[in-house]
C-alpha positions as CSV (number, residue, x, y, z in Angstrom):
1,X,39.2,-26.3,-26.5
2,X,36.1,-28.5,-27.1
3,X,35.4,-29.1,-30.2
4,X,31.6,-28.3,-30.0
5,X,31.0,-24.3,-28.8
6,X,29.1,-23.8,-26.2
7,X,25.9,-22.3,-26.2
8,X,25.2,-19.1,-25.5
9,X,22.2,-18.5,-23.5
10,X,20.4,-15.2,-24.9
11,X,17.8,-13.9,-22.0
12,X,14.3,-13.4,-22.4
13,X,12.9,-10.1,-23.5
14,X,12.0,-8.9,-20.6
15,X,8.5,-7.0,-20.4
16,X,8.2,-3.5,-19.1
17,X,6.2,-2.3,-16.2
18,X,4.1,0.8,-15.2
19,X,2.6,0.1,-11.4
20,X,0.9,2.1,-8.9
21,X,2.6,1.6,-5.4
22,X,0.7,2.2,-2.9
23,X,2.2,3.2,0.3
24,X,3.7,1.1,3.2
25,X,0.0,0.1,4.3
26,X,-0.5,-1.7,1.1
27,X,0.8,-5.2,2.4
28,X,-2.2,-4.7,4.7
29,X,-4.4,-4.3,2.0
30,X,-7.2,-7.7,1.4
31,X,-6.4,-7.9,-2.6
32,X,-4.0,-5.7,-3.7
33,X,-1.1,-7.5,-3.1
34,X,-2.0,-10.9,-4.1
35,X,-2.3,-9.1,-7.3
36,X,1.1,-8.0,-7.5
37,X,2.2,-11.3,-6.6
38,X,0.2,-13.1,-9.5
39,X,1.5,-10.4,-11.7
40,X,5.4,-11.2,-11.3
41,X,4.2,-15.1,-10.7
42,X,3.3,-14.8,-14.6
43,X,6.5,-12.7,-15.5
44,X,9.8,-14.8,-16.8
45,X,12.2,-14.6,-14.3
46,X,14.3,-11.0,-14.3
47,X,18.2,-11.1,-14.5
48,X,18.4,-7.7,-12.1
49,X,15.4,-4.9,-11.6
50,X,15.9,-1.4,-12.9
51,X,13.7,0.5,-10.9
52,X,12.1,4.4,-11.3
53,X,10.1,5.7,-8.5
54,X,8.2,9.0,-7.9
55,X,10.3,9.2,-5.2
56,X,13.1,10.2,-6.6
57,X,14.1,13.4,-8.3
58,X,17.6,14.1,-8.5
59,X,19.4,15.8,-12.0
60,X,21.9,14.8,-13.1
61,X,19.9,11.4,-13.3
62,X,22.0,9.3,-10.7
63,X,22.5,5.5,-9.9
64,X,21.6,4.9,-6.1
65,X,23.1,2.4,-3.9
66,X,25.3,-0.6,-6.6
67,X,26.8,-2.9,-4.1
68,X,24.6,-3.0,-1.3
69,X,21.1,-1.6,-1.1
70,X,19.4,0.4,1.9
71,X,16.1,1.1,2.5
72,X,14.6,5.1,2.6
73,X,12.0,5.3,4.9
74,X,10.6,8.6,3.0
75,X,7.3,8.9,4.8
76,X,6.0,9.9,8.0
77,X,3.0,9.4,10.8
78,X,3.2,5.8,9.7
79,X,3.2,2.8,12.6
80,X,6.3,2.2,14.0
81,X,6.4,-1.8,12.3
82,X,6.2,0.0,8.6
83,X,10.0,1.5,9.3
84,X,11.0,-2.2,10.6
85,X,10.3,-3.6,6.4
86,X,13.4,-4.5,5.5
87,X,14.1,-6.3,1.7
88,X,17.9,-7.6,1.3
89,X,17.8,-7.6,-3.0
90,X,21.5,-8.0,-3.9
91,X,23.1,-5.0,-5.7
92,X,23.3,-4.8,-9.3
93,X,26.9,-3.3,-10.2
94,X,26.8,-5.2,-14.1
95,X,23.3,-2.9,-14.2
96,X,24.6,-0.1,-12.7
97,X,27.9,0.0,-15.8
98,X,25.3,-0.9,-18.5
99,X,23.2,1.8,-17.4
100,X,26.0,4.2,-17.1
101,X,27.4,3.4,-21.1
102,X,23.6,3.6,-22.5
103,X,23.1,7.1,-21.0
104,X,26.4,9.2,-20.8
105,X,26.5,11.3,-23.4
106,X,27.7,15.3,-24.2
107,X,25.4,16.9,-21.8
108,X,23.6,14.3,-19.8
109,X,26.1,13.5,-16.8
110,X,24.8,10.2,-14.6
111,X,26.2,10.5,-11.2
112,X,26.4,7.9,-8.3
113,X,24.9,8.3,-5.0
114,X,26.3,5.4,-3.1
115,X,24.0,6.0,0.0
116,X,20.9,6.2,-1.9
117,X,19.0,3.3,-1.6
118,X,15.1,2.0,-2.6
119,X,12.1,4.5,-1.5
120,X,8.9,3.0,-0.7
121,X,8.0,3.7,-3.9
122,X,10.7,0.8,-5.1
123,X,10.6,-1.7,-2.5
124,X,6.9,-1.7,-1.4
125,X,5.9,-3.4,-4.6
126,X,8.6,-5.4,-4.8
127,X,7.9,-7.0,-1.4
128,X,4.8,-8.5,-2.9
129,X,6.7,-9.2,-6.4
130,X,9.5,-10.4,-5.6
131,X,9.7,-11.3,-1.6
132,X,12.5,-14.0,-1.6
133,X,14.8,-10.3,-2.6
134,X,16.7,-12.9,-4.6
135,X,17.1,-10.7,-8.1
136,X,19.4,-7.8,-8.1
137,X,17.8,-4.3,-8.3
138,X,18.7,-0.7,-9.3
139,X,16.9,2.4,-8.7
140,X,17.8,5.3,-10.2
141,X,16.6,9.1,-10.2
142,X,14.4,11.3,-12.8
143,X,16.1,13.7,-13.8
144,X,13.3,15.6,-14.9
145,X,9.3,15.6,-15.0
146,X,9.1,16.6,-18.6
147,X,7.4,13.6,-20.4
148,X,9.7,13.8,-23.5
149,X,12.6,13.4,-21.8
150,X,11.6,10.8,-19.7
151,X,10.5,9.0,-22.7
152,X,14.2,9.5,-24.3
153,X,15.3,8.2,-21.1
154,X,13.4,5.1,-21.7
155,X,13.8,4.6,-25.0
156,X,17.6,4.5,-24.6
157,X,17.5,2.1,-21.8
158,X,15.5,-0.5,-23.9
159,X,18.5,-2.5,-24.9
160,X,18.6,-4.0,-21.2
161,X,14.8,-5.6,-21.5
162,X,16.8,-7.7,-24.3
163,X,19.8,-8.9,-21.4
164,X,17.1,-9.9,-19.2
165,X,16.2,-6.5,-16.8
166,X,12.9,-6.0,-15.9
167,X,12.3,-2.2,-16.1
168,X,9.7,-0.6,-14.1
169,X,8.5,2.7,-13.8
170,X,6.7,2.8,-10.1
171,X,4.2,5.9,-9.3
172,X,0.2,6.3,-9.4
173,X,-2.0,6.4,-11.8
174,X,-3.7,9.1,-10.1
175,X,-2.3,11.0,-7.0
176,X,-4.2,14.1,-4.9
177,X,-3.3,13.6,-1.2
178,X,-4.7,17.0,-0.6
179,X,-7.9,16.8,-2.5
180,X,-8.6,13.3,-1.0
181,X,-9.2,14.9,2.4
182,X,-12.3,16.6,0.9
183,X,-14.2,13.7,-0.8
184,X,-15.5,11.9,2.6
185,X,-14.8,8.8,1.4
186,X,-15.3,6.5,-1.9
187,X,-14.1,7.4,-5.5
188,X,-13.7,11.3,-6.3
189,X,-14.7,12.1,-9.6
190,X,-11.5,13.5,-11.1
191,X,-10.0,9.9,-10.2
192,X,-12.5,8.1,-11.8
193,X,-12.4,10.2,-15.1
194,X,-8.6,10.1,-15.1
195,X,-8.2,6.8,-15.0
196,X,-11.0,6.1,-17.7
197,X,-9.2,8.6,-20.1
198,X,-6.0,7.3,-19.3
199,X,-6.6,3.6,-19.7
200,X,-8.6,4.8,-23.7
201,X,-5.3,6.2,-24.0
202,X,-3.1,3.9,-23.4
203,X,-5.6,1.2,-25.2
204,X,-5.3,3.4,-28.2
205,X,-2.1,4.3,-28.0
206,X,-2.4,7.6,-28.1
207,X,1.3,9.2,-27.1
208,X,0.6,12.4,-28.0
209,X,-2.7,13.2,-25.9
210,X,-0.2,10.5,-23.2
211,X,2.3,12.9,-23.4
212,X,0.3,16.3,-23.0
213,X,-2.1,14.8,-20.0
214,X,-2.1,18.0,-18.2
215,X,-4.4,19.9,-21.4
216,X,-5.5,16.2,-23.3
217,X,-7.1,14.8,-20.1
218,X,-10.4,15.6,-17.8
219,X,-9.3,16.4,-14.4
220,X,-5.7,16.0,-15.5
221,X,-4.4,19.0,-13.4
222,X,-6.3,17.5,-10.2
223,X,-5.7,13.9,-10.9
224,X,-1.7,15.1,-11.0
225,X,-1.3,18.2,-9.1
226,X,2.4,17.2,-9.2
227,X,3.3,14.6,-12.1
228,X,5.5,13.2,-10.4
229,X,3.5,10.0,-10.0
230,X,2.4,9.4,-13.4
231,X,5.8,10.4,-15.0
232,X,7.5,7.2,-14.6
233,X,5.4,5.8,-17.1
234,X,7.1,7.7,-19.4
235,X,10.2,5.7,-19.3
236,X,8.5,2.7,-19.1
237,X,6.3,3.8,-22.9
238,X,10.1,4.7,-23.6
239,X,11.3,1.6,-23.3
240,X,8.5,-0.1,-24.4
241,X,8.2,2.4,-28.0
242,X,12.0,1.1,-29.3
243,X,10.4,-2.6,-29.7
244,X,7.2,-1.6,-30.8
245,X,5.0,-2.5,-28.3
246,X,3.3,0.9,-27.9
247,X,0.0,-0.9,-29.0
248,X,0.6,-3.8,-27.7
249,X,0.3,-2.6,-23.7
250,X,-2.5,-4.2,-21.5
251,X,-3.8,-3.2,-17.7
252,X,-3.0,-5.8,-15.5
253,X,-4.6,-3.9,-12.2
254,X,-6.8,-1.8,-12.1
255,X,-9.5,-0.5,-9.9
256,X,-8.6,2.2,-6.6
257,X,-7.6,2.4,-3.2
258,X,-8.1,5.2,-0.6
259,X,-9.5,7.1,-4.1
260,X,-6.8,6.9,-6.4
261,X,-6.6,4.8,-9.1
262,X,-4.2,1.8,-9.1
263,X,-4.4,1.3,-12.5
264,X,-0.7,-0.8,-13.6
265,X,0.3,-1.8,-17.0
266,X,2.7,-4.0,-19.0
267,X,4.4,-3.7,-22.3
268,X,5.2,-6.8,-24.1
């Protein structure tokens, strides 16, 4: 045995990520996704991806695909080159364990759906992040859309951000298909006053009014019809709250697209 012990090489602290992701026509959008691309240019380099997506509701939470990762197609009415995206990321089977020991416990099961793999709401950002699909990723499921729980989700995944995971929570900061097909065009209102309550919020890290949108916020109830699209910021606040970094958060995009606001953050 050598006489001088080798070093061992602790990972970076990884940030954690709240991002709106568009839909399969953002890579045809002018700016959006050269903004995603400076954003992970600037990030330290992720051991494996842990990804949450709107996209994904399943209880008990479950892992998707460990070994090798397929691609959901969830959307419809789209041009036939959108189904043809393909992104080969590795698996992430060390993730997929550490994940499983952080959140079993006496009445929160976490399955494995083998066959599950990334929704658009996973690997359409991550095309523009990450395109070589060289760092292993994980998606897995909210269990639920209450944001306590999904905070308590976060907060006991935190210890990965410390082995070098990048954890992102991937919806909209503001999401109304319905109601967009009444604005004719340019910025509805309840988007616009959303997104400027939210981003206060989030400056002043107010978790409570965060937490309680629906009532605390104006338009909150059209802005998020269905929460489903702002809930996985809840995880990422989660993971973010165990380090401290609640106050600490800073937009990193903002600004809309087809009306809804594309506002994306980071934690440390």
């Amino acid at each position: 045995m050598s006489a001088v012990a080798e070093e061992r090489v602790i990972p970076e602290r990884m940030p954690a990520l709240y991002l709106s992701h568009g839909a399969p026509p953002l890579a045809d959008d002018p700016i959006w996704p050269g903004e995603l691309a400076a954003w992970s240019a600037g990030l330290p380099r992720p051991k494996a991806i842990l990804m949450v997506s709107a996209h994904w509701e399943e209880a008990p939470l479950a892992l998707g695909a460990v070994e090798t990762i397929p691609l959901v197609y969830d959307f419809w009415g789209f041009p036939e080159h959108y189904y043809r995206v393909q992104y080969a990321a590795p698996g992430a089977p060390e993730l997929a364990e550490s994940v499983r020991k952080l959140l079993r416990a006496p009445g929160m099961p976490v399955q494995d759906i083998p066959d599950r793999g990334l929704d658009h709401g996973a690997y359409v950002p991550l095309v523009e992040m990450f395109p070589a699909a060289d760092v292993p990723v994980l998606q897995i499921s909210m269990p639920t859309l209450d944001p306590v729980r999904l905070m308590e989700i976060g907060r006991k995944l935190a210890p990965l951000r410390d082995e070098g995971v990048l954890i992102v929570g991937s919806g909209f900061f503001t999401h109304n298909l319905a109601a967009l097909r009444h604005t004719g065009g340019g910025v509805p209102s309840w988007s616009s006053e959303f997104d400027d309550w939210g981003h206060r919020a989030l400056e002043a890290g107010d978790v409570d009014g965060l937490l309680d949108f629906e009532r605390k916020s104006p338009a909150g109830r059209l802005a998020h019809p269905r929460t489903e699209h702002f809930a996985p910021l809840f995880v990422t606040m989660g993971a973010a709250d165990v380090a401290g970094e609640l106050d600490g958060q800073k937009s990193v995009i903002d600004g809309f697209w087809m009306g809804m606001a594309k506002r994306s953050v980071q934690f440390g």
